[in-house]
N, CA, C and O atoms as a DFTB+ gen file, in Angstrom:
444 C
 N C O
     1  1      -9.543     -58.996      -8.767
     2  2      -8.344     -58.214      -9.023
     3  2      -7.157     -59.185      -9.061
     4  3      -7.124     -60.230      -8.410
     5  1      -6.225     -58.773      -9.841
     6  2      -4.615     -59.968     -10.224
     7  2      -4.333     -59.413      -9.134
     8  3      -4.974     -58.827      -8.261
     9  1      -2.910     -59.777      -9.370
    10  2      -1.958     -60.152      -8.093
    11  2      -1.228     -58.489      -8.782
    12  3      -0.969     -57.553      -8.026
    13  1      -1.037     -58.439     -10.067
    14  2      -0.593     -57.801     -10.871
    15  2      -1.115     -56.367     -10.797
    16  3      -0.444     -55.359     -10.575
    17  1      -2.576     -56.460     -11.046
    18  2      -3.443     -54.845     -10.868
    19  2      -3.192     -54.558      -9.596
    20  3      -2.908     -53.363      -9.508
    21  1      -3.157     -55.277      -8.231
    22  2      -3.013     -55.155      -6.887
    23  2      -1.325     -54.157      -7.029
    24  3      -1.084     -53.047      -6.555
    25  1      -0.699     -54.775      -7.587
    26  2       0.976     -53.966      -7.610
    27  2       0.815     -52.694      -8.267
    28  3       1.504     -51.727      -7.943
    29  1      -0.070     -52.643      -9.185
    30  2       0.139     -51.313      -9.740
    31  2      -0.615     -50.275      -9.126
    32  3      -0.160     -49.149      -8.925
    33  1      -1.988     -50.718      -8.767
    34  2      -2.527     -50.099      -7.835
    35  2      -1.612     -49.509      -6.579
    36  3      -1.438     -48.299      -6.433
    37  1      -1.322     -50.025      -6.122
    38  2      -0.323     -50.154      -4.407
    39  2       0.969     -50.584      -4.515
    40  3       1.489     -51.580      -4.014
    41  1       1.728     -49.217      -5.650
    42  2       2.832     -49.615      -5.362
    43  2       4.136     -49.539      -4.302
    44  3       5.314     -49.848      -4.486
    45  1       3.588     -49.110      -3.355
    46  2       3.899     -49.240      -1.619
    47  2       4.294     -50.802      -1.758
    48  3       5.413     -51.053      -1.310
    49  1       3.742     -51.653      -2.174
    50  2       3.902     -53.089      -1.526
    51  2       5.231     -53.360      -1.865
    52  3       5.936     -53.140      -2.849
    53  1       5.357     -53.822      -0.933
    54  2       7.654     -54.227      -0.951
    55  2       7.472     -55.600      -1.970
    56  3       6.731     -56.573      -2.108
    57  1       8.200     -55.222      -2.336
    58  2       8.617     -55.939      -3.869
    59  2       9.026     -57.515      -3.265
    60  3       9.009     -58.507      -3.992
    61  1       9.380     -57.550      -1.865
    62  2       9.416     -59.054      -1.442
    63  2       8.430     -59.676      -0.869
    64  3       8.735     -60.674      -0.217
    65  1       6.599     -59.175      -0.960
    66  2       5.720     -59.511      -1.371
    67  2       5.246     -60.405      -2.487
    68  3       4.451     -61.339      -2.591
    69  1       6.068     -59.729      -3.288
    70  2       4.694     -59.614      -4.924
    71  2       4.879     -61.157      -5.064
    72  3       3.990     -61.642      -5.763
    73  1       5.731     -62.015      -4.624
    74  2       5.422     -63.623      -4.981
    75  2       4.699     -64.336      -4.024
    76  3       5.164     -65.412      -3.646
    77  1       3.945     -64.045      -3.696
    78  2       3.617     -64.325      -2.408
    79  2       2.311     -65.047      -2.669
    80  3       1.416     -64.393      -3.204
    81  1       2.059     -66.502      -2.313
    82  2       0.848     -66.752      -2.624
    83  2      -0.370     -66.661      -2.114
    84  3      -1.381     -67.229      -2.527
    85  1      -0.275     -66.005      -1.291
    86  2      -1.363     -65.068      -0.072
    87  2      -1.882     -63.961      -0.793
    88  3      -2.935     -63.911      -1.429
    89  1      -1.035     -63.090      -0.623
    90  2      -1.147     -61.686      -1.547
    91  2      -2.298     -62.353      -3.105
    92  3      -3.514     -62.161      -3.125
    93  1      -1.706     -62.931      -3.973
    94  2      -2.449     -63.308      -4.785
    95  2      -4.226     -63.506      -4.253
    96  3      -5.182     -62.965      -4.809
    97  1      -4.277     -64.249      -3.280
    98  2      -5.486     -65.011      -3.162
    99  2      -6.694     -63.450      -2.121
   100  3      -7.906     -63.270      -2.246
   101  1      -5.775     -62.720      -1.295
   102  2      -6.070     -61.524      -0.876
   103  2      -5.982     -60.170      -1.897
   104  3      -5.911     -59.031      -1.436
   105  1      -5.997     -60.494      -3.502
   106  2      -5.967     -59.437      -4.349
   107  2      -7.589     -60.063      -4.788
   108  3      -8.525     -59.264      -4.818
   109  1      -7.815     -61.517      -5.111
   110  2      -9.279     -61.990      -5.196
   111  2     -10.171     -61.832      -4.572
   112  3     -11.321     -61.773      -5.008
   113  1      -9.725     -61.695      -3.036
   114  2     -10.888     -62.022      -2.139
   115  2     -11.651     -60.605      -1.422
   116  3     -12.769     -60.512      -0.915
   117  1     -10.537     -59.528      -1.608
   118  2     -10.919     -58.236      -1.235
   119  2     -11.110     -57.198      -2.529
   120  3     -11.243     -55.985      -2.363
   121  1     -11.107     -57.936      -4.040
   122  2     -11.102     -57.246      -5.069
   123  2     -11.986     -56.142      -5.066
   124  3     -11.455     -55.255      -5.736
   125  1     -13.014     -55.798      -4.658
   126  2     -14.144     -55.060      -4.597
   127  2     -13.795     -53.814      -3.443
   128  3     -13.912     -52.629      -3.758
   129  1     -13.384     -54.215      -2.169
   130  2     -12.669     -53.179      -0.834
   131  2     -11.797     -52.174      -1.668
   132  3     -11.887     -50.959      -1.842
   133  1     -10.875     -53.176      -2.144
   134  2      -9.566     -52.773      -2.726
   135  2      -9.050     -52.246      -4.358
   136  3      -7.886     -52.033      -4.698
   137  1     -10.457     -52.100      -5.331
   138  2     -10.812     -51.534      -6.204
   139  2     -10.914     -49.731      -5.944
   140  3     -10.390     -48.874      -6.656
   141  1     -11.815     -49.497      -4.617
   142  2     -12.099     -48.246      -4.072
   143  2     -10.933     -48.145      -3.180
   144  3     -11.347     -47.186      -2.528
   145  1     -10.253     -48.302      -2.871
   146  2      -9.015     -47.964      -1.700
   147  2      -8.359     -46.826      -2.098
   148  3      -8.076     -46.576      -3.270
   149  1      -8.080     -46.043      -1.034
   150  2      -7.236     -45.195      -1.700
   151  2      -6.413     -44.724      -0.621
   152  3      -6.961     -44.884       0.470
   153  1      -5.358     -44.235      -0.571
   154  2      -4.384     -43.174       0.404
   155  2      -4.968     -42.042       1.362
   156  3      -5.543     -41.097       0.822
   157  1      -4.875     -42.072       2.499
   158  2      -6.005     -40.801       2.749
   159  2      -4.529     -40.145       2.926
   160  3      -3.441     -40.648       3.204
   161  1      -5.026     -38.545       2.594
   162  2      -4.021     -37.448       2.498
   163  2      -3.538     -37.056       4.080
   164  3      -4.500     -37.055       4.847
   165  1      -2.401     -36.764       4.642
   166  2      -1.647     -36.585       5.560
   167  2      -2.409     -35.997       6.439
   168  3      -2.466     -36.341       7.620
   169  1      -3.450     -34.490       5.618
   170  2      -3.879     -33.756       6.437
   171  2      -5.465     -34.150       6.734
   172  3      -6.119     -33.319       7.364
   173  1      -5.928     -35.021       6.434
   174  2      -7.393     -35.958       6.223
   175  2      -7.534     -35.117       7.726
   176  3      -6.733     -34.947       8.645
   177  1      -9.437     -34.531       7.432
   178  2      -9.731     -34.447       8.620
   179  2     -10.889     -35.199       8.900
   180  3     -11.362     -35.216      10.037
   181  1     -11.448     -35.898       7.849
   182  2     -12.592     -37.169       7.604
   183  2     -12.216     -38.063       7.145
   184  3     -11.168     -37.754       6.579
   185  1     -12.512     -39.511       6.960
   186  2     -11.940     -40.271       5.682
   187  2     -13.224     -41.014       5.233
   188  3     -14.088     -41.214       6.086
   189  1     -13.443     -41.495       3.786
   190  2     -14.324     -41.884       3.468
   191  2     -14.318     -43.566       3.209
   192  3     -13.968     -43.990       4.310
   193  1     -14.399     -44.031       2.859
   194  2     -14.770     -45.687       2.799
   195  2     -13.395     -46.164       2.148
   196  3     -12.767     -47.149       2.537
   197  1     -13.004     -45.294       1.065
   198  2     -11.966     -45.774       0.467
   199  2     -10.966     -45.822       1.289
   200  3     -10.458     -46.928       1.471
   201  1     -10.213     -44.218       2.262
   202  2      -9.217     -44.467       2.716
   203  2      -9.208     -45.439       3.844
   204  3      -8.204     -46.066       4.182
   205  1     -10.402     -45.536       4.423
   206  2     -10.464     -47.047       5.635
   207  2      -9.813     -48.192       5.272
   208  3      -8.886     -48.667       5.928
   209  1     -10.510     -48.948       3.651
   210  2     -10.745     -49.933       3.200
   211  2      -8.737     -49.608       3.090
   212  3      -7.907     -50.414       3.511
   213  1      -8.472     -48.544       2.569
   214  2      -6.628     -48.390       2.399
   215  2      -6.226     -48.472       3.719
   216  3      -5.525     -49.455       3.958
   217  1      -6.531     -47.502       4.940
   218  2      -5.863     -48.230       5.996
   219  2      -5.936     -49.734       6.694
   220  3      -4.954     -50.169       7.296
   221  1      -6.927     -50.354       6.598
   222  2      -7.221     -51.957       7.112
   223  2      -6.247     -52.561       6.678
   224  3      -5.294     -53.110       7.230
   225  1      -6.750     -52.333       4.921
   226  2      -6.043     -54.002       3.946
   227  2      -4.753     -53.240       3.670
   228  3      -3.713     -53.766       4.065
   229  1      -4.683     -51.960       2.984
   230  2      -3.375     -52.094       2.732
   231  2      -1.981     -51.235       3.632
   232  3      -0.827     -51.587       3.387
   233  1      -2.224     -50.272       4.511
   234  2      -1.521     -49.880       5.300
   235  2      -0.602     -50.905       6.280
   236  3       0.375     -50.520       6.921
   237  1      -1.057     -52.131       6.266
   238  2       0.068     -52.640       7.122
   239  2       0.744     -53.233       6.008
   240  3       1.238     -54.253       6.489
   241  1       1.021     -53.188       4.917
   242  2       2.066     -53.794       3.879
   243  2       3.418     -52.730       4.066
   244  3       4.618     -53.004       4.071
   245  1       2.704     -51.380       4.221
   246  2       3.216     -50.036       4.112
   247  2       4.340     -49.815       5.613
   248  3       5.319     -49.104       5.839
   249  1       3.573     -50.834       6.395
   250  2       3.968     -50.158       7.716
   251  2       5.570     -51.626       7.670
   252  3       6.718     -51.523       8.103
   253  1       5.029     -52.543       7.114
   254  2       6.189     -53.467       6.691
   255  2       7.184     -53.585       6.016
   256  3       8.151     -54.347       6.002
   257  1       6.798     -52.629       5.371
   258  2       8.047     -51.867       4.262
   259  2       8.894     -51.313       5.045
   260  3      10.075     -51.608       4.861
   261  1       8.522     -50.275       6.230
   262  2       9.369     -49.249       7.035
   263  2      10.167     -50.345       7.702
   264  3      11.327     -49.976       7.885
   265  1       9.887     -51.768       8.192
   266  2      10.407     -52.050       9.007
   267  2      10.239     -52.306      10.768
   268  3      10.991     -52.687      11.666
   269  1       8.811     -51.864      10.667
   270  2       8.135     -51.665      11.768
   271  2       6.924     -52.780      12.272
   272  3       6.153     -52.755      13.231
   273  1       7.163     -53.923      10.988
   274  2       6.467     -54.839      11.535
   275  2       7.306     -56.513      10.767
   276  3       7.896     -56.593       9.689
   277  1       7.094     -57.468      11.639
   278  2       7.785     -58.656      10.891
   279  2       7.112     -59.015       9.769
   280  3       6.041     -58.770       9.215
   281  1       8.218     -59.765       9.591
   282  2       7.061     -60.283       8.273
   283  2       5.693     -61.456       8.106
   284  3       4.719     -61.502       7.355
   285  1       6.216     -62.351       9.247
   286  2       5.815     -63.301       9.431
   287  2       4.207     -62.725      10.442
   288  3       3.168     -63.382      10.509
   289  1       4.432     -61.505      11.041
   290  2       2.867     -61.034      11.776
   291  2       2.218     -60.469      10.884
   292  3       0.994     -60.542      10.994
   293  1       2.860     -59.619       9.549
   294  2       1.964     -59.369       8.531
   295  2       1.435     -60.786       7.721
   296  3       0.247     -60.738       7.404
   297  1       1.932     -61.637       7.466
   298  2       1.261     -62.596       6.441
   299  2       0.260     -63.233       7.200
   300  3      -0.809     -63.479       6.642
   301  1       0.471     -63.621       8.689
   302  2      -0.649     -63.740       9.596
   303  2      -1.716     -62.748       9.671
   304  3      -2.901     -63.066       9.581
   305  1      -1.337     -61.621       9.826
   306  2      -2.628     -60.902       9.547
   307  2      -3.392     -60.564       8.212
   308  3      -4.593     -60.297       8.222
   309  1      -2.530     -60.590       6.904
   310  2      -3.877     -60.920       5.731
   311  2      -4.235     -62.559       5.434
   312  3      -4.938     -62.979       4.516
   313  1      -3.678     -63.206       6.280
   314  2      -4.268     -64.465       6.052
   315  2      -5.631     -64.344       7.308
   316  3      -6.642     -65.031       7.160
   317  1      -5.517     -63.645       8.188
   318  2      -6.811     -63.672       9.108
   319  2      -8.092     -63.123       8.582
   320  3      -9.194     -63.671       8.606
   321  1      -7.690     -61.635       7.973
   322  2      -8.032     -60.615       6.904
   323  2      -9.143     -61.641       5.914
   324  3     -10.361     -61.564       5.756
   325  1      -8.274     -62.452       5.443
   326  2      -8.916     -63.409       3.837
   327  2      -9.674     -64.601       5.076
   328  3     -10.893     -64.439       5.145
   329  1      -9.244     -65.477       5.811
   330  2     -10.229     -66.037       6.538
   331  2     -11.816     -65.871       7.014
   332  3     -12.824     -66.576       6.987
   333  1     -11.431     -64.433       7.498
   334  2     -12.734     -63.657       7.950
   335  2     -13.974     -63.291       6.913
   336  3     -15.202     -63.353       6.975
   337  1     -12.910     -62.838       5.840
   338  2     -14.004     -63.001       4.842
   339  2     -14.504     -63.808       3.537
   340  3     -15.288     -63.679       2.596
   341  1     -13.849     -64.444       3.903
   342  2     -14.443     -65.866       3.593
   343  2     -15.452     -66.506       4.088
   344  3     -16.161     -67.214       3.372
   345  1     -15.623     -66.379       5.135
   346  2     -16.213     -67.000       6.358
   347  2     -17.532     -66.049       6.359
   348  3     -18.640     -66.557       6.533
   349  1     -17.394     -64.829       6.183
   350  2     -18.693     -64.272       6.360
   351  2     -18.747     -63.164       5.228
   352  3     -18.423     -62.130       5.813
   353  1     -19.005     -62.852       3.838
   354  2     -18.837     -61.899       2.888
   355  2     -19.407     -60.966       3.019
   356  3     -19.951     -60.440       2.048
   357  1     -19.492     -60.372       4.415
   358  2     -20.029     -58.831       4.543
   359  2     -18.893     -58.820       5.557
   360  3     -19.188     -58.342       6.652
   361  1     -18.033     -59.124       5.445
   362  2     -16.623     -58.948       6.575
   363  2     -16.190     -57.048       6.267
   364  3     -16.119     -56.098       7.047
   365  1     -15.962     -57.175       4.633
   366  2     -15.657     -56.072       4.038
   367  2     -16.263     -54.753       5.217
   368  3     -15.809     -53.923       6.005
   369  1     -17.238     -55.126       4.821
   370  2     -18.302     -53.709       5.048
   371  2     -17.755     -53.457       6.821
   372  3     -17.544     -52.327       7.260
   373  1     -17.612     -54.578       7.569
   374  2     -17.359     -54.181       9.013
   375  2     -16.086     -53.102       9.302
   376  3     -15.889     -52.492      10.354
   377  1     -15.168     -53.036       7.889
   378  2     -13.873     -52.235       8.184
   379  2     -14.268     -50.687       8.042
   380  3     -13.500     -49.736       8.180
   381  1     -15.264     -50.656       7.819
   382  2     -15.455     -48.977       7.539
   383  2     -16.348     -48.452       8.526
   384  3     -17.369     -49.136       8.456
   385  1     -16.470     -47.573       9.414
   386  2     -17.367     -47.698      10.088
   387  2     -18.862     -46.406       9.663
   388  3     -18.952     -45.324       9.083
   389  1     -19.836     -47.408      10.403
   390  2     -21.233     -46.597      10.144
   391  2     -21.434     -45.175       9.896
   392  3     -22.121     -44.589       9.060
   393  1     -20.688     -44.775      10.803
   394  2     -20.836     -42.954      10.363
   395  2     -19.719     -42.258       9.546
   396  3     -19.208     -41.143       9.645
   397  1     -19.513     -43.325       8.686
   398  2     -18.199     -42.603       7.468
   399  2     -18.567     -41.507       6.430
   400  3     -19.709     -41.357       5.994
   401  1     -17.676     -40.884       6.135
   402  2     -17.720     -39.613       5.559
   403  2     -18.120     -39.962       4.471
   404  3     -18.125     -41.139       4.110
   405  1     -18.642     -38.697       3.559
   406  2     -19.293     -39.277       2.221
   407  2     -18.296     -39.118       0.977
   408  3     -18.629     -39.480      -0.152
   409  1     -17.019     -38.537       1.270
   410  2     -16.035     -37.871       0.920
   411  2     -14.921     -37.645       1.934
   412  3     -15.253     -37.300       3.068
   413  1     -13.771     -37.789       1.672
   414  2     -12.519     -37.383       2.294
   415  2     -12.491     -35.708       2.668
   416  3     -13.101     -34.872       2.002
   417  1     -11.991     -35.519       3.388
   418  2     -12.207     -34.172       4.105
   419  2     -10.959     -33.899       4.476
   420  3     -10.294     -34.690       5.144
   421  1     -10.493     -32.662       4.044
   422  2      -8.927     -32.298       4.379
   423  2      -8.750     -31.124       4.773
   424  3      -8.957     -30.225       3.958
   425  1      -8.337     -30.800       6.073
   426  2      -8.279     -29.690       6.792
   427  2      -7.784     -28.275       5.863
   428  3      -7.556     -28.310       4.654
   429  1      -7.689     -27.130       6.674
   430  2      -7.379     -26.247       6.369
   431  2      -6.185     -25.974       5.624
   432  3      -5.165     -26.331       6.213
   433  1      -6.025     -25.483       4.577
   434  2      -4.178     -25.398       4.120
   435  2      -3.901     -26.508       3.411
   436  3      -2.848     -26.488       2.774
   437  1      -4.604     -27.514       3.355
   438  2      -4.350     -28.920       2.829
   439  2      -4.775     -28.701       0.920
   440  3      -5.883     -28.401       0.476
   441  1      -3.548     -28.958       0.141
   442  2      -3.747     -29.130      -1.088
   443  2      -4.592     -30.289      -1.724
   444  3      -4.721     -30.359      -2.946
C-alpha cells in the first residue's frame, strides 16, 4: 500500500503526518492488516478482524489528531508496530484476537 492509498483510505490521519517517512514505510509493511481495516461503528457490540486491525494500527493516529497523545509517543509507537513485524511476519495476526467475530456486530437501534 502507498503512503498515498494509506491517506485516502484513513482520512483521519492529521495532515502533519502524511510526510512522514515512517508512515510511508508502515503503509508497506502492514499493507495487507490495513487493506481490511475498517472503523468499527460507535455502537459495535462484536468487532471483526478489520475493526481490530483499525483500532491497533490506525486508531492511535486518530487519538493524535484530538490531541490526546504527543507526537513524538505516536511515531515511537508505529515505529515499534513496523519493528515487530518485521522481526516476526505473523506479528499482524497477534493484533486480532482468537475468538474474533466473523462479522461486526452492532447492538440494538444501531443503523
Amino acid at each position: 500500500m502507498t503512503i498515498q492509498e494509506l491517506l485516502v483510505r484513513f482520512p483521519e490521519i492529521p495532515a502533519d503526518l502524511h510526510h512522514e517517512e515512517i508512515l510511508s514505510r508502515f503503509a508497506d509493511v502492514f499493507e495487507g492488516p490495513l487493506s481490511i481495516a475498517q472503523k468499527p461503528s460507535a455502537c459495535s457490540t462484536e468487532y471483526d478482524a478489520g475493526n481490530h486491525f483499525y483500532m491497533k494500527l490506525v486508531n492511535p493516529m486518530g487519538i493524535y489528531r484530538l490531541g490526546l497523545m504527543k507526537r513524538e509517543l505516536l511515531l515511537s509507537q508505529i515505529t515499534e508496530l513496523i519493528e515487530k513485524q518485521e522481526t516476526d511476519p505473523n506479528f499482524a495476526e497477534t493484533l486480532v484476537p482468537s475468538d474474533v467475530a466473523a462479522r461486526e456486530l452492532r447492538g440494538p437501534g444501531c443503523g
